[in-house]
C-alpha positions as CSV (number, residue, x, y, z in Angstrom):
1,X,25.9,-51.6,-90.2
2,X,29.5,-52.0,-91.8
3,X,31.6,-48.6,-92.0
4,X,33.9,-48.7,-95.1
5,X,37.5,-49.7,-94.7
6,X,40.5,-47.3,-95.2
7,X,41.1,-48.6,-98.4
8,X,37.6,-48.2,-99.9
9,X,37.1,-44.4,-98.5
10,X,40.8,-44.0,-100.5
11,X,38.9,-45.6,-104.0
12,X,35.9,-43.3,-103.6
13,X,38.7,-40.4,-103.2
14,X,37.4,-39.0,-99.7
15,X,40.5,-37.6,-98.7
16,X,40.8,-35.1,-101.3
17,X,40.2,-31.5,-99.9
18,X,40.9,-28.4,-101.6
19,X,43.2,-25.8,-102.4
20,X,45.3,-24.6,-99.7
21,X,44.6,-20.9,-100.1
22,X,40.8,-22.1,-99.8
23,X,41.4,-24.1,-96.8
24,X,39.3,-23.1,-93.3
25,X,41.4,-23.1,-90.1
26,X,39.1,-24.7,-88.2
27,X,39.6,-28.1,-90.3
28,X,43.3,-28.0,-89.2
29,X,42.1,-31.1,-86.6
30,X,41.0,-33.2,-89.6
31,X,44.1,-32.2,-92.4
32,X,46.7,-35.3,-92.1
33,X,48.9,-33.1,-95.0
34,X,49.4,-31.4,-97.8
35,X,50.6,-33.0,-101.4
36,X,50.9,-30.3,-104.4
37,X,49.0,-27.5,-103.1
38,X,46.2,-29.8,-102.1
39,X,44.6,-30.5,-98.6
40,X,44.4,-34.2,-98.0
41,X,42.1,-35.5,-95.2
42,X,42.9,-38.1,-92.4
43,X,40.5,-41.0,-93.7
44,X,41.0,-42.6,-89.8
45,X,39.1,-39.6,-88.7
46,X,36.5,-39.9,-91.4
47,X,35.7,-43.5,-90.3
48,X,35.5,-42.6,-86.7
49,X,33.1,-39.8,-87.7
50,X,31.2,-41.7,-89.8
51,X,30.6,-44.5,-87.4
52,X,29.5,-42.0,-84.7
53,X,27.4,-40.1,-87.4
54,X,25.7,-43.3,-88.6
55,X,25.2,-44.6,-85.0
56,X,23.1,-41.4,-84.0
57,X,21.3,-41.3,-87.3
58,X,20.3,-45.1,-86.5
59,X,19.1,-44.3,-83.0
60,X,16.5,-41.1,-84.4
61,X,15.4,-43.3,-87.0
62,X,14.3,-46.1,-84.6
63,X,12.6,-43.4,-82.2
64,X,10.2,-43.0,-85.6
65,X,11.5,-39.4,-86.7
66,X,12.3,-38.2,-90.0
67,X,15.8,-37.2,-91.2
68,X,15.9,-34.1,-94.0
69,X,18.6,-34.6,-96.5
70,X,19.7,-31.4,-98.3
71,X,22.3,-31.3,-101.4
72,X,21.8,-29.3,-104.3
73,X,24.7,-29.5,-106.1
74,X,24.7,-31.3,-108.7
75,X,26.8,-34.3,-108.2
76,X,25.3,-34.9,-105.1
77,X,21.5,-34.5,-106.6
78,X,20.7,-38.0,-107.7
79,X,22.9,-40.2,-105.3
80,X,21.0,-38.3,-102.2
81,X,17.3,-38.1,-104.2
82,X,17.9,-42.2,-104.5
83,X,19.5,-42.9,-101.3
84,X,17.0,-40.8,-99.4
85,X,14.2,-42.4,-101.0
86,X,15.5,-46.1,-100.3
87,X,14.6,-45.3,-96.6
88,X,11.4,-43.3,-96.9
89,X,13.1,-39.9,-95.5
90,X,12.4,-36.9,-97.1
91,X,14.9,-34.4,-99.2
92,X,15.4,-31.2,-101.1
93,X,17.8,-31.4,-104.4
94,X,16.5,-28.3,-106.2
95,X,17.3,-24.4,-104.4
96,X,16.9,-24.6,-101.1
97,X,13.1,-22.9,-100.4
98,X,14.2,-20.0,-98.3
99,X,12.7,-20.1,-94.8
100,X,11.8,-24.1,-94.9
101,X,12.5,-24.9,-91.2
102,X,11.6,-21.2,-89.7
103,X,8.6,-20.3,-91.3
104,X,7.7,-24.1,-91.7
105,X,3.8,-23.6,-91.3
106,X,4.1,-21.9,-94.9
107,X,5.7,-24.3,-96.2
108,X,3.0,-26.5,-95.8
109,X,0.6,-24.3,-97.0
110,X,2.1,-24.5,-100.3
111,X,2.3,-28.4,-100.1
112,X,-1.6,-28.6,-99.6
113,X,-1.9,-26.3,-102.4
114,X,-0.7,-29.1,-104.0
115,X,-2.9,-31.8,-103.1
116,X,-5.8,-29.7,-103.6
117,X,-4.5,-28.6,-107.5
118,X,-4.6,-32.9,-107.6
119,X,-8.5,-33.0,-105.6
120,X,-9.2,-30.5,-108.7
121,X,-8.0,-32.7,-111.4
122,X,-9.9,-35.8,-110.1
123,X,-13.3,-34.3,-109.1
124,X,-14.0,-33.0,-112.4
125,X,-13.2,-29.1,-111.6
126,X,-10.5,-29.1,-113.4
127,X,-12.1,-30.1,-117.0
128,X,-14.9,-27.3,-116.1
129,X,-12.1,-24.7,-116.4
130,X,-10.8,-22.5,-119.3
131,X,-7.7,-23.7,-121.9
132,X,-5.9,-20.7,-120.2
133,X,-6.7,-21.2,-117.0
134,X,-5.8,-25.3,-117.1
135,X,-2.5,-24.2,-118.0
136,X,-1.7,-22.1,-115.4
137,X,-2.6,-24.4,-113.2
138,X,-0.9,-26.9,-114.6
139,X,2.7,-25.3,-114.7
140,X,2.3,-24.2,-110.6
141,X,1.3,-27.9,-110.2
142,X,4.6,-29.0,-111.7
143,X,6.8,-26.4,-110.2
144,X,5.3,-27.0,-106.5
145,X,5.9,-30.9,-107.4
146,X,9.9,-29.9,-108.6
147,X,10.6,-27.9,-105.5
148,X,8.5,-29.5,-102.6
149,X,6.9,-33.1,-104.0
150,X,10.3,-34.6,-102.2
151,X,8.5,-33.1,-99.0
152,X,4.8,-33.7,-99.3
153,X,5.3,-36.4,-96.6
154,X,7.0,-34.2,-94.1
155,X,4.0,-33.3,-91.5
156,X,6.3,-31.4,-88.8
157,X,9.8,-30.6,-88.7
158,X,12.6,-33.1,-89.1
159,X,14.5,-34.3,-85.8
160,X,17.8,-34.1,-87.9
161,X,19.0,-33.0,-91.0
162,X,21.8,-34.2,-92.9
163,X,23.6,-32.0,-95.3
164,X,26.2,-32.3,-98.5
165,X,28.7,-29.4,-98.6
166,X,27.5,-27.0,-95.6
167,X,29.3,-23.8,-97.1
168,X,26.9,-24.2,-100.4
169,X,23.6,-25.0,-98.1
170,X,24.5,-22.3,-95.2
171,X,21.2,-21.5,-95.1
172,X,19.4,-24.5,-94.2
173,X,22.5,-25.3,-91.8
174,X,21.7,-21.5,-89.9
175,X,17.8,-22.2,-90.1
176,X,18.3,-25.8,-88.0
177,X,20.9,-24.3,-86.0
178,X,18.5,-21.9,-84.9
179,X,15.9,-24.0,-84.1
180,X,18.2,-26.2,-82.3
181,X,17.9,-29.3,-84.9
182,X,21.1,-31.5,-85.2
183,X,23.0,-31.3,-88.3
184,X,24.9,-34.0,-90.0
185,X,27.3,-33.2,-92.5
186,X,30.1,-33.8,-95.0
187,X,33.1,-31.2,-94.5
188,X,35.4,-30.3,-96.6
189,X,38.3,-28.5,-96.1
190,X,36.8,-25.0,-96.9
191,X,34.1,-25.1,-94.9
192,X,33.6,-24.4,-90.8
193,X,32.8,-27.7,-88.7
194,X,31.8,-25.5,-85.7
195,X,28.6,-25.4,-87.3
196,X,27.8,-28.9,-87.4
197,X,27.0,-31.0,-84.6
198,X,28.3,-34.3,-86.5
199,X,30.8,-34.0,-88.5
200,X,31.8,-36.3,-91.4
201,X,35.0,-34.8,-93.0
202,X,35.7,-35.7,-96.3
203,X,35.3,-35.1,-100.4
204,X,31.9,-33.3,-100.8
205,X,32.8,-32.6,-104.6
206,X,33.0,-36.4,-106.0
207,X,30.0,-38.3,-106.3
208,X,31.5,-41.4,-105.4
209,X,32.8,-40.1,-101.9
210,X,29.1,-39.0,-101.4
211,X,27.8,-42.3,-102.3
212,X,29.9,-44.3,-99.9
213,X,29.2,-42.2,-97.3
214,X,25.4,-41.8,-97.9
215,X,25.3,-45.8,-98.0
216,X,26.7,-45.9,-94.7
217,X,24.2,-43.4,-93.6
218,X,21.2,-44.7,-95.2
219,X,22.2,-48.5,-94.0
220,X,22.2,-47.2,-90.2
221,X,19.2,-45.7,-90.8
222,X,17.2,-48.6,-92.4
223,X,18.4,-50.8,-89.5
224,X,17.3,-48.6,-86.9
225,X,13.8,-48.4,-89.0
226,X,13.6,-52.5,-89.4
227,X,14.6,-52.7,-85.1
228,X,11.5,-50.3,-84.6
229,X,9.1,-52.7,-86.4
230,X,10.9,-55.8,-84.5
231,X,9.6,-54.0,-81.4
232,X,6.4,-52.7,-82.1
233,X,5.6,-56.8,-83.0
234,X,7.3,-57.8,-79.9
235,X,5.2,-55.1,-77.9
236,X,1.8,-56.7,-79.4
237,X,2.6,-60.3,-78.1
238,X,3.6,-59.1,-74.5
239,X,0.3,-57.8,-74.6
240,X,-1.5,-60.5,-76.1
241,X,-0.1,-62.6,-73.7
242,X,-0.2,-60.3,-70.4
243,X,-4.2,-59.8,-71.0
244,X,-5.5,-63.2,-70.7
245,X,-2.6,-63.5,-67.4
246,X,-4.6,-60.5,-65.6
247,X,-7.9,-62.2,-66.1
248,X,-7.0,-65.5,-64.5
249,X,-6.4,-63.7,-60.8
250,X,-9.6,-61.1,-60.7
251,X,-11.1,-65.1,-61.3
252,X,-9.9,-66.4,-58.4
253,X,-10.4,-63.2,-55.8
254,X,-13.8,-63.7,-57.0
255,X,-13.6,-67.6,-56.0
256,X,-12.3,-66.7,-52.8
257,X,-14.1,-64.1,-51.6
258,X,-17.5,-66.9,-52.8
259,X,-15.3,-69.2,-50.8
260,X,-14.3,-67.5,-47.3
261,X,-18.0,-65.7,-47.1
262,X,-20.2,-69.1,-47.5
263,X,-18.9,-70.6,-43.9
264,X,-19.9,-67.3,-42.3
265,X,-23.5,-67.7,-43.4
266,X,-23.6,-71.3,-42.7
267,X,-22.6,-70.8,-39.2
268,X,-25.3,-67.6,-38.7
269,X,-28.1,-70.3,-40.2
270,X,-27.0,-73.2,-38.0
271,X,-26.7,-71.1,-34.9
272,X,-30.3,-71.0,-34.1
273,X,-30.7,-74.3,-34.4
274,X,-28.4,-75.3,-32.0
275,X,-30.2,-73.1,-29.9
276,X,-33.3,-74.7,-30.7
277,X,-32.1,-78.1,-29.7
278,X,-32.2,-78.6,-26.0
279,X,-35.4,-76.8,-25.6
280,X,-36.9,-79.5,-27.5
281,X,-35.3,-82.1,-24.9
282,X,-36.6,-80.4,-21.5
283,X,-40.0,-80.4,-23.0
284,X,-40.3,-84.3,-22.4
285,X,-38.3,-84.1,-18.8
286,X,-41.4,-81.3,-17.9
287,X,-44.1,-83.4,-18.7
288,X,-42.5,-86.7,-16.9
């Protein structure tokens, strides 16, 4: 994983904050100064952020756990729906389903309502049904698919989620906060970091300040994915080769055990021969 230089966080324009009569106190830490009115971000803090950000991201996606990204505004819609998918973790880029992460079990409900609209359409149901009916079914098929199809995958709650502009997705931010999920998100100067466990601070309103940072992101996560499969292999031949090592010494106790109990019963056979033997030589010695 490579974190950008100085100079390319300046070209994607992630020191730009906002207004100053917008500005939260709480971002005073992460302000370097102010140019015309304008909140400008220290990028030497971004990088550090990032790199710590990218590095914890990297270790929960080698664990095998999902990351949720959330961004629904619109310049950061496509960038996170194709960066997200690159790495197989799930997202939401449309409004934010109230009650995703709290009331997750219904959630799912509506998912499976979705696969089973689909088990509908290939068993043959679906053709047995009215004009009206397909229809209807057909336009709650496509707005399940527009608001949770990004999420079909997503079995049980994510150990992270990552979030573009926390002031616009406060909600999702409170509902992992109160389920004690990590957040990871990009700050601006308006918003409140105390809220996020990892904070990134920098331009959430330019796309190409969410794309560098999202590459970052989504490159620490890959590698932590790729190091998971390295091990799993690794695991398999430590077995492969420990099972046929374990065998070999059961082998030999066996031999031993053959080996240390067939003097024992040679001696017990040949002792009553030995007793045997010098009666047979007094018998002559009587008769003489």
């Amino acid at each position: 994983m490579q974190t950008p230089t100085f100079d390319q966080l300046l070209d994607a324009t992630c020191h730009f904050g906002h207004l100053k009569r917008k500005w939260n106190p709480a971002m005073a830490p992460y302000i370097f100064m102010e140019r015309n009115g304008i909140h400008i971000i220290d990028l030497y803090k971004t990088q550090a952020k990032l790199e710590e950000a990218a590095a914890a991201l990297k270790n929960i996606a080698k664990s095998g756990k999902k990351v949720l990204f959330v961004a629904t505004k619109k310049q950061a819609k496509q960038v996170v729906a194709d960066r997200a998918t690159s790495v197989g973790m799930p997202y939401v880029i449309e409004r934010w389903p109230g009650g995703m992460l709290t009331n997750f079990p219904t959630i799912r409900k509506a998912v499976k309502k979705m696969a089973s609209i689909d088990k509908m359409m290939k068993d043959g149901t679906f053709d047995n049904m009215s004009k009206r009916e397909r229809l209807q079914i057909t336009r709650q098929r496509a707005k399940l698919e527009k608001n949770l199809g990004s999420i079909a995958d997503l079995n049980r709650l994510p150990s992270a989620v990552f979030v573009v502009d926390i002031l616009k997705e406060h909600i999702a931010v409170a509902e992992a906060n109160r389920l004690g999920i990590p957040v990871f998100g990009i700050v601006d100067t308006n918003s409140d970091p105390e809220s996020v466990d990892f904070v990134i601070p920098a331009n959430d309103d330019a796309s190409k300040s969410i794309d560098i940072i999202l590459a970052t992101v989504c490159e620490a996560i890959n590698e932590g994915i790729e190091e998971r499969k390295v091990e799993k292999v690794d695991n398999k031949d430590e077995e492969a080769e420990e099972a046929p090592a374990e065998a070999k010494p059961r082998r030999t106790r066996v031999r031993r055990k053959a080996a240390e109990e067939a003097p024992a019963e040679e001696v017990k056979e040949e002792a009553p021969a030995a007793e045997e033997a010098p009666k047979a030589e007094e018998e002559p010695k009587a008769e003489e």
